[in-house]
DOROLO-425288 format. One record per residue: x, y, z of N, C-alpha, C in turn. Coordinates in steps of 0.05 Angstrom, whole numbers, padded with zeros to 5 digits, always signed. Layout:
// residues N
XYZXYZXYZ;...
END
This chain:
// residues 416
-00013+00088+00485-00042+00083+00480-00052+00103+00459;-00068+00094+00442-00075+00118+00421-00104+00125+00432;-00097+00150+00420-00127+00169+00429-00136+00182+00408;-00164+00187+00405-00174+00205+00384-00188+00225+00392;-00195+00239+00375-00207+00269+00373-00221+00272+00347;-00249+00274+00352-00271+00287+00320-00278+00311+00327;-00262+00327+00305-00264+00358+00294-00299+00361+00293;-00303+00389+00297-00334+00383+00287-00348+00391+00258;-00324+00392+00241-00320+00380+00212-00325+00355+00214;-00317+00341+00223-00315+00311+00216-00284+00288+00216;-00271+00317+00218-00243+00306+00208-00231+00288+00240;-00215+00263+00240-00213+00259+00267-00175+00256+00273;-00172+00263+00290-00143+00263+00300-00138+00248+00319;-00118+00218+00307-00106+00202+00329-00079+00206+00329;-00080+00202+00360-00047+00211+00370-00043+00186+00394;-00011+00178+00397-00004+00153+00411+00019+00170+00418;+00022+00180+00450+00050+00194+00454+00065+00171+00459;+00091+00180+00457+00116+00164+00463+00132+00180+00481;+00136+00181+00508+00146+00196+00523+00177+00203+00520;+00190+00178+00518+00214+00172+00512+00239+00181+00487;+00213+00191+00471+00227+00197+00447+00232+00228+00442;+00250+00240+00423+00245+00269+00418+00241+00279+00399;+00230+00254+00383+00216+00262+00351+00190+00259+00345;+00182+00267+00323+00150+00270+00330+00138+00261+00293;+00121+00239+00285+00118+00242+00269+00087+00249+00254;+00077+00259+00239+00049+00264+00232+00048+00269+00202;+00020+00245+00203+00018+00248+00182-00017+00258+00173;-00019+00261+00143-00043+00259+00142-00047+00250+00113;-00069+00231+00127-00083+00216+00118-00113+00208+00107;-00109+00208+00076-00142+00218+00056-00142+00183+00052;-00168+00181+00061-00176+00156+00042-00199+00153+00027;-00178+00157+00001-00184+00157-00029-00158+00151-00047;-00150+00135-00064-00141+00125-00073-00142+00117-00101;-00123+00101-00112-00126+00104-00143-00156+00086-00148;-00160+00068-00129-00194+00055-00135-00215+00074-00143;-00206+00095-00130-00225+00116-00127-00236+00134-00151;-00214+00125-00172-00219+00133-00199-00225+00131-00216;-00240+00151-00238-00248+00140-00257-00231+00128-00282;-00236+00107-00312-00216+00104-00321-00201+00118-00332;-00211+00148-00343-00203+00162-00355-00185+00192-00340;-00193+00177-00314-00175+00199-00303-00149+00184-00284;-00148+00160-00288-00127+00135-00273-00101+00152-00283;-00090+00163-00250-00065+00177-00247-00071+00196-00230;-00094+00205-00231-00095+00241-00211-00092+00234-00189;-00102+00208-00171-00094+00212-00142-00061+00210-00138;-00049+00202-00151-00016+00198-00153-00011+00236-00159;-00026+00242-00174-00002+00272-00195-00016+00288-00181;-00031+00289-00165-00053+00303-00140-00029+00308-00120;-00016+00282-00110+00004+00281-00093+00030+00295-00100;+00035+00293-00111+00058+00305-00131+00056+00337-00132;+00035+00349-00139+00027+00370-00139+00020+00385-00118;+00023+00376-00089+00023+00391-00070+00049+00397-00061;+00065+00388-00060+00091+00398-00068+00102+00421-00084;+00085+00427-00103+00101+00439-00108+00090+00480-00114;+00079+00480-00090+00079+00508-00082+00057+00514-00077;+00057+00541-00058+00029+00551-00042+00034+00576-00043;+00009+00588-00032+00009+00620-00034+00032+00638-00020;+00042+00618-00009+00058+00635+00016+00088+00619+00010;+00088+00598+00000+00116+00582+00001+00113+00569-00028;+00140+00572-00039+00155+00563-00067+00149+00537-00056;+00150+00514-00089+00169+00491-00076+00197+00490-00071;+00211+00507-00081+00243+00514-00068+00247+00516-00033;+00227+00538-00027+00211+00548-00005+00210+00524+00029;+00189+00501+00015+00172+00481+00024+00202+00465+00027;+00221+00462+00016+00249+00437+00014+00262+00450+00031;+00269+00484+00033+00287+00491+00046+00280+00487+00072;+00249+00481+00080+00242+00499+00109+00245+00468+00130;+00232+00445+00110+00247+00421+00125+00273+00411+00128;+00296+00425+00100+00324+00424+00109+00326+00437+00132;+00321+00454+00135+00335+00470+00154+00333+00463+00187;+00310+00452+00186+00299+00440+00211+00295+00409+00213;+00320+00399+00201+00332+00374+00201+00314+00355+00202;+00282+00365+00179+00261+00342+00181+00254+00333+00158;+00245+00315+00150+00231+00295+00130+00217+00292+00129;+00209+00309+00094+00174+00305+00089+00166+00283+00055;+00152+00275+00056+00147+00267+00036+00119+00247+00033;+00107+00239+00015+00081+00231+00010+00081+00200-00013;+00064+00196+00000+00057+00167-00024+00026+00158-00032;+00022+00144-00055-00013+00143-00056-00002+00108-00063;-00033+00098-00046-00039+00070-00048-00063+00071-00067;-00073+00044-00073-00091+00036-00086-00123+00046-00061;-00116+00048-00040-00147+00065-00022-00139+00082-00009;-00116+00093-00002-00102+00118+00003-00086+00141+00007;-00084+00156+00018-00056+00176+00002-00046+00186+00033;-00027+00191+00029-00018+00206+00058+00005+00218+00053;+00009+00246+00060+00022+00254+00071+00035+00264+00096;+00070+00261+00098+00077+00262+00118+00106+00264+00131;+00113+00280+00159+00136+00291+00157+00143+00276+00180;+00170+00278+00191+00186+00274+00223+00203+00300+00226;+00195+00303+00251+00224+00327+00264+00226+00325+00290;+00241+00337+00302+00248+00332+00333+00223+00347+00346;+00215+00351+00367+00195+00358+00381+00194+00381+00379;+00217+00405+00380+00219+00428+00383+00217+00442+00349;+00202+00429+00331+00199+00443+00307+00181+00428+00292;+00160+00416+00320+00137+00402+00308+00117+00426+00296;+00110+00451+00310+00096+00465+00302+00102+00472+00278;+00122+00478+00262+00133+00487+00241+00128+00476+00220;+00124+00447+00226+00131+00424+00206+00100+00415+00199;+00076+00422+00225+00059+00414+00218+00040+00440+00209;+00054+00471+00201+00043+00489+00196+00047+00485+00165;+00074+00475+00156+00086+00475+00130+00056+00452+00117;+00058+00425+00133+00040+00404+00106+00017+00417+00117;+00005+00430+00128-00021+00444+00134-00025+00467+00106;-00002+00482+00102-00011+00500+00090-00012+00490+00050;+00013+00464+00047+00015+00452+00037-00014+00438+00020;-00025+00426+00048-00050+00412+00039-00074+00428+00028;-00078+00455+00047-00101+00468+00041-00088+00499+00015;-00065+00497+00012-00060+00521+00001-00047+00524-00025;-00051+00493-00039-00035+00495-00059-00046+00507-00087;-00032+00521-00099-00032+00540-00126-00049+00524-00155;-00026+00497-00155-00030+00488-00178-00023+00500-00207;+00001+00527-00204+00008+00539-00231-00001+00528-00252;-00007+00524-00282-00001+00515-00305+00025+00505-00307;+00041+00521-00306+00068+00522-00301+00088+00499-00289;+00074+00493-00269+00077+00467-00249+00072+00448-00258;+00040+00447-00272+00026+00424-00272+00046+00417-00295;+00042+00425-00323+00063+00416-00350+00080+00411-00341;+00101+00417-00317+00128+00408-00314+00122+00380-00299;+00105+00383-00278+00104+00355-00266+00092+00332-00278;+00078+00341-00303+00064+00324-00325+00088+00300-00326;+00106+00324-00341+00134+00306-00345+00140+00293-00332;+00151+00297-00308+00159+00276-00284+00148+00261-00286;+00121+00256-00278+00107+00231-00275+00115+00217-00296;+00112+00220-00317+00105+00208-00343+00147+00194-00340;+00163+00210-00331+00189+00206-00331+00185+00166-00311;+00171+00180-00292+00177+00157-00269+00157+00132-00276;+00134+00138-00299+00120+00117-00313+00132+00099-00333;+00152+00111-00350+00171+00101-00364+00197+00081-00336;+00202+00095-00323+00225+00083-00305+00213+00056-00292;+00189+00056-00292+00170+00029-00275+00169+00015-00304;+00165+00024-00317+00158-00005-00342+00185-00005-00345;+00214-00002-00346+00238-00001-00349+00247-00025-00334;+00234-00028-00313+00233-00044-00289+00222-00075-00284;+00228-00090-00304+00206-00120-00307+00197-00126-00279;+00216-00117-00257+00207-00136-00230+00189-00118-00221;+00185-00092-00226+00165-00071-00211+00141-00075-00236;+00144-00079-00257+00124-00070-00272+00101-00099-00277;+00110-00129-00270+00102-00146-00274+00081-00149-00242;+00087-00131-00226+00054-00130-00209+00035-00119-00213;+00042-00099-00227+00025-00080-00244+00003-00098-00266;+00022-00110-00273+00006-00136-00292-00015-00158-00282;-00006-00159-00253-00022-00178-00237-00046-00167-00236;-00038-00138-00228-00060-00131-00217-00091-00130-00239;-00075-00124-00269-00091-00112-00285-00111-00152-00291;-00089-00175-00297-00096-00194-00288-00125-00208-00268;-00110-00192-00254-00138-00204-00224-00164-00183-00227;-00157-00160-00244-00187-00141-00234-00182-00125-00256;-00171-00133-00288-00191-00124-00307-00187-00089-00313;-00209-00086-00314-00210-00051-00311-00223-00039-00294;-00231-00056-00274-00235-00041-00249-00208-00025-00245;-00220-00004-00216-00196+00016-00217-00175-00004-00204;-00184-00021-00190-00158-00038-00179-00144-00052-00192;-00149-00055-00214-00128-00067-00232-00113-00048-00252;-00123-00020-00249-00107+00001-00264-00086+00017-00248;-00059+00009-00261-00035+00029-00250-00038+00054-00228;-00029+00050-00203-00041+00079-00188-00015+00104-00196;+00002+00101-00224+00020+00123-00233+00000+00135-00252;-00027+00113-00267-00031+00137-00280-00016+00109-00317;-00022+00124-00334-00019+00121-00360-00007+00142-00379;+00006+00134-00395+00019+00157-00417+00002+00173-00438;-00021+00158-00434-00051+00170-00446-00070+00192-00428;-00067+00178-00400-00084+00191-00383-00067+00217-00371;-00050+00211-00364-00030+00238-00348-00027+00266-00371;-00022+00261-00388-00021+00293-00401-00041+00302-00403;-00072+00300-00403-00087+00306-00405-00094+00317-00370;-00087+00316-00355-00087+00325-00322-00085+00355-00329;-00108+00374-00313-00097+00404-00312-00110+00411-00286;-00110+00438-00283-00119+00452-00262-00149+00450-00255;-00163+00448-00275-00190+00446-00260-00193+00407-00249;-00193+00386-00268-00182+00365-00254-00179+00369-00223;-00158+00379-00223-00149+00369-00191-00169+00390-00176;-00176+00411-00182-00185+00418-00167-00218+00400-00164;-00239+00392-00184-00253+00370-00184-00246+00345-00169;-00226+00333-00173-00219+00313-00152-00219+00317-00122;-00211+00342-00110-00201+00342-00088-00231+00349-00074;-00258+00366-00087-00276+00372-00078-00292+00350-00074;-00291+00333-00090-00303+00304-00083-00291+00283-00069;-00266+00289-00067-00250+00264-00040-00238+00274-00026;-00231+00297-00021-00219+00309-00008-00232+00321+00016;-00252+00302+00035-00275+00313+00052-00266+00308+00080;-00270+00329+00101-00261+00326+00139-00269+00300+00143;-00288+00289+00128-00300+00266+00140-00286+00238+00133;-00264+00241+00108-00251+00227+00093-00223+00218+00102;-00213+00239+00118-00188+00242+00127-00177+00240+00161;-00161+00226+00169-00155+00227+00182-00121+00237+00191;-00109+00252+00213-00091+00270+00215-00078+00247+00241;-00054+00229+00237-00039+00208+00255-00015+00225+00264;-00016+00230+00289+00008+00231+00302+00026+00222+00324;+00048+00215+00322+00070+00196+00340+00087+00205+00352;+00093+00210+00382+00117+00217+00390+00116+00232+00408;+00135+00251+00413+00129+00270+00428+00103+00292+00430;+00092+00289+00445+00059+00296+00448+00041+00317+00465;+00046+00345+00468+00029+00352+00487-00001+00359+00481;-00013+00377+00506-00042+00388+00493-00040+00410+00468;-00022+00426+00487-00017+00454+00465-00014+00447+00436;+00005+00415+00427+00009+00415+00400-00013+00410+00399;-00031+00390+00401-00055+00375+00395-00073+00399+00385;-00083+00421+00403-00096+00451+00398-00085+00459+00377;-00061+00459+00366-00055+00475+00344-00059+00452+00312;-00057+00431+00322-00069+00422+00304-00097+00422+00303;-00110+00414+00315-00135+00428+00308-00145+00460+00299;-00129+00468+00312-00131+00498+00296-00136+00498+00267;-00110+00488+00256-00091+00487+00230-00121+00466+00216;-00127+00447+00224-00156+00440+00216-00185+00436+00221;-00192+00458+00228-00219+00466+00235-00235+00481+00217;-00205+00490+00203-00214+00503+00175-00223+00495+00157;-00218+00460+00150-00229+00451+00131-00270+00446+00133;-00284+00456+00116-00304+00448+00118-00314+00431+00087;-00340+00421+00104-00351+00387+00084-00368+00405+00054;-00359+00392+00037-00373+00401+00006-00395+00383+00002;-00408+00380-00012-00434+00374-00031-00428+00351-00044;-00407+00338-00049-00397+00321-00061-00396+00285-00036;-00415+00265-00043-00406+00238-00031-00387+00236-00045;-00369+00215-00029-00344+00206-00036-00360+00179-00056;-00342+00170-00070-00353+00139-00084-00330+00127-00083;-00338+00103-00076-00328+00079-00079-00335+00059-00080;-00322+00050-00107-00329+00035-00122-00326-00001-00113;-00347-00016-00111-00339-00047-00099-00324-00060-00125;-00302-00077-00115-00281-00087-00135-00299-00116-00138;-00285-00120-00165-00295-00152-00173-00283-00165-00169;-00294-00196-00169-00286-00222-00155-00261-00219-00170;-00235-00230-00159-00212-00247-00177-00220-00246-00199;-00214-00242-00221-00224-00251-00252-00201-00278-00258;-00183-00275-00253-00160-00297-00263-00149-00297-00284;-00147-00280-00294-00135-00280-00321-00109-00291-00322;-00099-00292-00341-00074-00300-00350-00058-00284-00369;-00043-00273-00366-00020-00251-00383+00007-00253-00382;+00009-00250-00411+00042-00246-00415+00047-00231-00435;+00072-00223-00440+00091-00202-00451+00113-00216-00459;+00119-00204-00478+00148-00210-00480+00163-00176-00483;+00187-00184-00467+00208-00156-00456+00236-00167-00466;+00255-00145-00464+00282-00152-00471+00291-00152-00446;+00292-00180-00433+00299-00186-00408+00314-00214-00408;+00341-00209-00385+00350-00234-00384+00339-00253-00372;+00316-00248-00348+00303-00264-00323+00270-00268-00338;+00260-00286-00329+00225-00286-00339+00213-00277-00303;+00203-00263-00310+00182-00250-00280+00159-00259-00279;+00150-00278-00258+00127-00290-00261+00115-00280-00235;+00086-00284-00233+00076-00273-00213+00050-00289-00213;+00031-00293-00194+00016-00312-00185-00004-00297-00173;-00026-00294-00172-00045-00277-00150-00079-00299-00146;-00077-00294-00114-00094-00308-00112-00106-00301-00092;-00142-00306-00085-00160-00289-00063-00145-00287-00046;-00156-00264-00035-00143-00259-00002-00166-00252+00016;-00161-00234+00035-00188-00233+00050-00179-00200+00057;-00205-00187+00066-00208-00153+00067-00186-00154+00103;-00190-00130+00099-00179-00113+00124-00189-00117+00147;-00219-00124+00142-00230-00131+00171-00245-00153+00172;-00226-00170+00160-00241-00198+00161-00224-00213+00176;-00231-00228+00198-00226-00249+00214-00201-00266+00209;-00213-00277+00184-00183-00294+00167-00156-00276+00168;-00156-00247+00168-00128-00233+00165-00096-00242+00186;-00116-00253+00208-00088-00269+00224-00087-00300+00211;-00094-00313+00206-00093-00349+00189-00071-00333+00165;-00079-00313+00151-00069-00313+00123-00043-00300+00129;-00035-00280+00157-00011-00269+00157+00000-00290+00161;+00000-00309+00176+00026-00330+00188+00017-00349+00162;-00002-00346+00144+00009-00373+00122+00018-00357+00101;+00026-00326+00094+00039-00319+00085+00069-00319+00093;+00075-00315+00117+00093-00322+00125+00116-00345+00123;+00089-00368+00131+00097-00398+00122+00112-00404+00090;+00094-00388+00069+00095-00382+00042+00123-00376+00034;+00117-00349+00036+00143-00332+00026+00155-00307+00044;+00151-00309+00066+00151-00285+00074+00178-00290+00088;+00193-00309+00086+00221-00303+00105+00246-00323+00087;+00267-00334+00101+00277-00343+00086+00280-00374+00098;+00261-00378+00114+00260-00402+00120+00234-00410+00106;+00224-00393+00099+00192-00399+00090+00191-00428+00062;+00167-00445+00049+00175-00464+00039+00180-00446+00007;+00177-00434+00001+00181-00408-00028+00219-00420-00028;+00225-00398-00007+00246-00405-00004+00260-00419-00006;+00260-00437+00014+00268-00460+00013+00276-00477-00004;+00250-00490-00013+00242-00508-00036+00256-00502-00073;+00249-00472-00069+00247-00470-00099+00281-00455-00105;+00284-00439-00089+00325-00427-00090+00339-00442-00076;+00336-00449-00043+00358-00469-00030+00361-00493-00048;+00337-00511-00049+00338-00537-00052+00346-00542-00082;+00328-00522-00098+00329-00532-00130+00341-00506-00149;+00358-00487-00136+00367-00461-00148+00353-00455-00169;+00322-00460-00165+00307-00444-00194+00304-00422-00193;+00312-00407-00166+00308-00369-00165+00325-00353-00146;+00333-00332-00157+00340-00316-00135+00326-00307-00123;+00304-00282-00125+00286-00269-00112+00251-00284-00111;+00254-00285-00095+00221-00315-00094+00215-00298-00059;+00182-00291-00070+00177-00287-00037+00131-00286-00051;+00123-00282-00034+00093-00279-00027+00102-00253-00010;+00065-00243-00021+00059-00225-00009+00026-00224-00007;+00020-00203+00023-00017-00208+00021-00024-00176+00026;-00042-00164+00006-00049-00142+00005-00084-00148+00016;-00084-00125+00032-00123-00134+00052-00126-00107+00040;-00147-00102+00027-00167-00075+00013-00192-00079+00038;-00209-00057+00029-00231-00058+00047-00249-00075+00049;-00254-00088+00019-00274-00108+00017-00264-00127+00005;-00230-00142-00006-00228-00165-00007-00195-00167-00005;-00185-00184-00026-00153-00182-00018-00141-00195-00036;-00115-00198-00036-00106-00212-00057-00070-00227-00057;-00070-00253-00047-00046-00266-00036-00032-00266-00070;-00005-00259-00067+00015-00258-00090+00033-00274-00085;+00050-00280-00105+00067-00303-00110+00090-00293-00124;+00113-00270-00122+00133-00272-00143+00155-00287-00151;+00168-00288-00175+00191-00307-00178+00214-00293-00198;+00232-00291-00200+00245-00284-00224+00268-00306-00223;+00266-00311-00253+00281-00343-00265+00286-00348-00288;+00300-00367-00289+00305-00362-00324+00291-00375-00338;+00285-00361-00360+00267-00368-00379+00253-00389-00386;+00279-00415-00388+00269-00437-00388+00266-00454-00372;+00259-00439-00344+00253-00458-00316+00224-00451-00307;+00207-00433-00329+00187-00423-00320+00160-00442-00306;+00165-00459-00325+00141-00485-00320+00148-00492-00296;+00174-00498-00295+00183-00512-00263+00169-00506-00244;+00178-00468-00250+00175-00457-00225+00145-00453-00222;+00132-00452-00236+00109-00457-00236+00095-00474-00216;+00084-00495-00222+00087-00526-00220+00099-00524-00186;+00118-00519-00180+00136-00518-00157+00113-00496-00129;+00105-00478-00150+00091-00450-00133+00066-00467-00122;+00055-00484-00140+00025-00490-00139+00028-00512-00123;+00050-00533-00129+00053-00553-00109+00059-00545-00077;+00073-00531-00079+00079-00516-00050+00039-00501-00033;+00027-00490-00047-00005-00483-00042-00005-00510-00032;-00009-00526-00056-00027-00548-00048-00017-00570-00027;+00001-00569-00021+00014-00586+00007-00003-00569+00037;+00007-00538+00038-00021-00521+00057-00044-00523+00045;-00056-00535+00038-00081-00535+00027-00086-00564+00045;-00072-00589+00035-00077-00605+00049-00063-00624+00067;-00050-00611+00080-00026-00621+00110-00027-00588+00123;-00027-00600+00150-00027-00588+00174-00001-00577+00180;+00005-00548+00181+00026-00545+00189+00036-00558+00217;+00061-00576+00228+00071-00583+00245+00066-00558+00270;+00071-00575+00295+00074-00549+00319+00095-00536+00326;+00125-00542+00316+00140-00534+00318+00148-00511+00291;+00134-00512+00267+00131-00488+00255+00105-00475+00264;+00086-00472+00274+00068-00459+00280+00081-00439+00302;+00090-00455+00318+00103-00434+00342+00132-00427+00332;+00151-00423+00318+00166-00409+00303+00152-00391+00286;+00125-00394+00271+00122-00367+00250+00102-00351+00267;+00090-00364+00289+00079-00338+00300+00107-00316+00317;+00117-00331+00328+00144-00310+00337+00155-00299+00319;+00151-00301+00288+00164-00285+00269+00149-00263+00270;+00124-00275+00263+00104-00253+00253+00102-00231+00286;+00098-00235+00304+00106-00223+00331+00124-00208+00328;+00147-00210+00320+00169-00206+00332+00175-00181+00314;+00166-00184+00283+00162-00167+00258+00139-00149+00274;+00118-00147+00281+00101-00133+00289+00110-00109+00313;+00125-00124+00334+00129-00102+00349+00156-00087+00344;+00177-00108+00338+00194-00086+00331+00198-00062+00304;+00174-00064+00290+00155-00047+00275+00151-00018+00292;+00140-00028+00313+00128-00006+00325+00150+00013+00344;+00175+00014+00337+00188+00027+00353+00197+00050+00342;+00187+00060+00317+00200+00091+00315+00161+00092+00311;+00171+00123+00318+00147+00145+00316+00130+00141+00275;+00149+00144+00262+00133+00138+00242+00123+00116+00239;+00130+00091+00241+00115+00060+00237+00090+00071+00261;+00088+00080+00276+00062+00080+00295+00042+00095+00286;+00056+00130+00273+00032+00143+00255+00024+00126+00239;+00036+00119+00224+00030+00102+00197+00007+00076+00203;+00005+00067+00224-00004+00043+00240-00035+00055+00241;-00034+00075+00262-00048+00086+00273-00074+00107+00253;-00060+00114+00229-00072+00125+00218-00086+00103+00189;-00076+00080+00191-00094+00063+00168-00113+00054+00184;-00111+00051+00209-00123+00033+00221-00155+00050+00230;-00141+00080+00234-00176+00086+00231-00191+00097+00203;-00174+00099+00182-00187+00103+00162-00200+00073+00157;-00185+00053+00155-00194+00024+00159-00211+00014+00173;-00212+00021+00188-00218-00004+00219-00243+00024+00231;-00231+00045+00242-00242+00058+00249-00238+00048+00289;-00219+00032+00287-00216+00025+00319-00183+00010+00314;-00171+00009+00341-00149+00009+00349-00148-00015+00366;-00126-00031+00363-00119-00061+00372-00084-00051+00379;-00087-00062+00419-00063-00059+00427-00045-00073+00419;-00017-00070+00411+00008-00094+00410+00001-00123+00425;-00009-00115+00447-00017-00144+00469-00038-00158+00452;-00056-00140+00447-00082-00156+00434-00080-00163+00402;-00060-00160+00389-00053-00162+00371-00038-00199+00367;-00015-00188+00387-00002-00220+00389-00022-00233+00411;-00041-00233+00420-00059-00260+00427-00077-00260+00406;-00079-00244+00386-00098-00254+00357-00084-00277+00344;-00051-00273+00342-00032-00297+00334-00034-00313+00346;-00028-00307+00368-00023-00333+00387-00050-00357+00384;-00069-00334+00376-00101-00356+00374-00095-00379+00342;-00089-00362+00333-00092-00384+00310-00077-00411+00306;-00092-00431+00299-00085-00461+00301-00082-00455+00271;-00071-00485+00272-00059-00498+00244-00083-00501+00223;-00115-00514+00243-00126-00514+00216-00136-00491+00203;-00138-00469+00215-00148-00442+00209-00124-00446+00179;-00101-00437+00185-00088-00437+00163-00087-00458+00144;-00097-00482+00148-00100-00503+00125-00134-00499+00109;-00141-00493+00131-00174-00483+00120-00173-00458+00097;-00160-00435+00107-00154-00411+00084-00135-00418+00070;-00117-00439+00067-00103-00448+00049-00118-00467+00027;-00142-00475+00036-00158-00493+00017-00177-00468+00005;-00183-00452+00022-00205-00429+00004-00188-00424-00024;-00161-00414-00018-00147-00407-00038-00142-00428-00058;-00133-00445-00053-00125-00470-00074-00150-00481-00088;-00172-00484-00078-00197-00490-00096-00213-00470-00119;-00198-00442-00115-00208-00418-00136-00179-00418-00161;-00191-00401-00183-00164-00397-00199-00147-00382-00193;-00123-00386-00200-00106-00358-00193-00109-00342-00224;-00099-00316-00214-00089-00298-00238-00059-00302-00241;-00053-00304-00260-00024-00294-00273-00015-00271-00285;+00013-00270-00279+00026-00252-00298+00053-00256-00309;+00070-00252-00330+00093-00264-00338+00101-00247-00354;+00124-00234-00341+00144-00226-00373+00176-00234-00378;+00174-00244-00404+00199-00257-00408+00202-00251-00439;+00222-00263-00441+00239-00257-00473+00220-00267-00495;+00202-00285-00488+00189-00295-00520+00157-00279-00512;+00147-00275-00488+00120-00270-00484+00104-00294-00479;+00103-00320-00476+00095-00339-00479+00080-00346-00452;+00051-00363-00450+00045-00368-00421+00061-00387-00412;+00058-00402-00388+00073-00424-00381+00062-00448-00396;+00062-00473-00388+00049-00490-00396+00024-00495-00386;+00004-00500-00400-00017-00507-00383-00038-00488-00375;-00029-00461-00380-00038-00430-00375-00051-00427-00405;-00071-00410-00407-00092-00407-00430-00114-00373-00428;-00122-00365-00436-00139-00344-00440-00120-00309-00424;-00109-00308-00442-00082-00285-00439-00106-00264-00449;-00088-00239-00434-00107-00209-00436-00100-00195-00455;
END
């Protein structure tokens, strides 16, 4: 069962013990994100991340690597488009250690010159390695596609323009404005007593609230654009994006099992249809990303060049069959047992539960058991999902495409 705790900072601490286990995972969790940025500074919540790493008043980053080797635990950090988190695992008996290290990590980092110029590089190394990448770099494109220059459609690595210009006062400006008790939440999984719980609060009681509201910025409708590139690539990467619905909107169970139905497995009709039946692709799947206030169902494909229209044509016909036919009852009750079955055996290590636990109150701000989770599936009928399958099919989609000539598909018009 998860439980919480509000610091009287603001900051709140959920924890879900696992009796059974002897590892323990915690994380923490800022929500602020690359949305959160302005255009000229698109990259700092990414090189923000990056940068705590690498040293504190008291510990090298040599320091910070050795202290989780040694104590056979795993730390590391990631930033989303509305959040960032950092976060470690270790066995129970070197939880204190592990959660003194990202504690001191979080509140104690240096930020050398020294650091920053070197990790400039990096980034900028791993910005080049993603555009290197047609299949990673052509969502990037969607995104810019569906939302323009809002921050949601700008790269959360950051730009080859914007990242060298990152220094020390920067991050420290960023972190005073998003970086608030009231912003963050601290998830932990696993082995669980009071005493740890007290020391984490200790370790954050210290943080107090600045002068600075957080902002965040409301994203714009879908725009739909249409974009392409041309790359020195053997495959054409196409991608598809179309509304979705927020994090706490009702529709989020209709659209998981008609993502599912979509692309999400290998029985799904993506599948099926477009690699089993007509070998127009190898890698073909959907995906549905829920933001706070809207969402956005994706479509990828990689294929050869001159099957693009097909596959096209193939993507949209497949919508428009859920758009207007009822999924059968014998796939309804097969993809809800997928989507089930994906859900709880999710939840069996200590990190998938922090990780759970801690979007869900920066998100949600409330907690839905496994049980009450699969009777949200279990609720949804066929037309729910033919109904949000028509929301979607009656708006435009966005595109994105990169292939050897740059060209749209057929029928595609007003490129970015």
């Amino acid at each position: 069962m998860v439980q919480r705790r509000k610091l009287k900072n603001g900051l709140r601490v959920v924890y879900e013990p696992m009796e059974h286990v002897r590892s323990l995972s915690i994380g923490i969790w800022v929500y602020t994100g690359s949305r959160d940025e302005k255009r000229e500074e698109n990259g700092i919540t990414h090189f923000l991340e990056h940068m705590l790493f690498k040293g504190t008043k008291e510990r090298s980053a040599m320091e910070i690597a050795e202290a989780f080797d040694r104590i056979g635990g795993s730390v590391n950090a990631f930033t989303a488009k509305e959040y960032t988190c950092f976060y470690a695992k270790v066995i129970d008996k070197h939880a204190r250690e592990a959660i003194d290290i990202l504690s001191d990590m979080f509140f104690n980092s240096t930020f050398y010159e020294e650091e920053i110029v070197r990790e400039r590089d990096v980034v900028l190394e791993e910005i080049r390695m993603v555009e290197d990448t047609a299949d990673d770099i052509v969502h990037d494109d969607l995104d810019y596609a569906a939302y323009g220059n809002h921050p949601l459609g700008l790269p959360i690595l950051g730009t080859e323009r914007t990242v060298p210009i990152f220094n020390r006062d920067h991050l420290y400006d960023y972190i005073s404005k998003h970086y608030r008790p009231d912003n963050i939440v601290v998830s932990i999984a696993g082995k669980i007593d009071d005493s740890l719980l007290s020391f984490v609060e200790s370790q954050f009681a210290q943080f107090s609230t600045n002068e600075f509201p957080s902002q965040q910025e409301t994203p714009h409708a879908l725009i739909a654009h249409k974009a392409a590139r041309a790359k020195s690539v053997e495959q054409a990467h196409l991608c598809l994006g179309f509304n979705g619905v927020s994090v706490d909107d009702d529709r989020l169970f209709p659209m998981a099992l008609l993502n599912q139905l979509l692309g999400g497995s290998m029985s799904s009709r993506l599948f099926q249809e477009i690699r089993e039946e007509r070998g127009l692709a190898y890698a073909i799947f959907s995906h549905h990303i829920a933001y706070r206030d809207g969402g956005m169902l994706s479509i990828y494909a990689g294929t050869a060049p001159e099957k693009v229209n097909e596959v096209l044509e193939a993507m949209l016909s497949i919508i428009d069959r859920f758009a207007h036919e009822r999924v059968s009852e014998n796939d309804m009750e097969n993809v809800k047992s997928q989507v089930q079955a994906s859900l709880l055996l999710g939840l069996e290590s200590t990190t998938s539960r922090m990780s759970k636990n801690g979007k869900n109150e920066l998100s949600l701000g409330f907690h839905r058991s496994p049980e009450a989770l699969t009777d949200r599936i279990d609720a949804v009928t066929s037309e729910d999902i033919q109904s949000i399958a028509g929301d979607i099919y009656e708006h435009d989609y966005a595109l994105s495409l990169i292939s050897p000539d740059g060209r749209l598909p057929r029928g595609c018009s007003d490129p970015l």
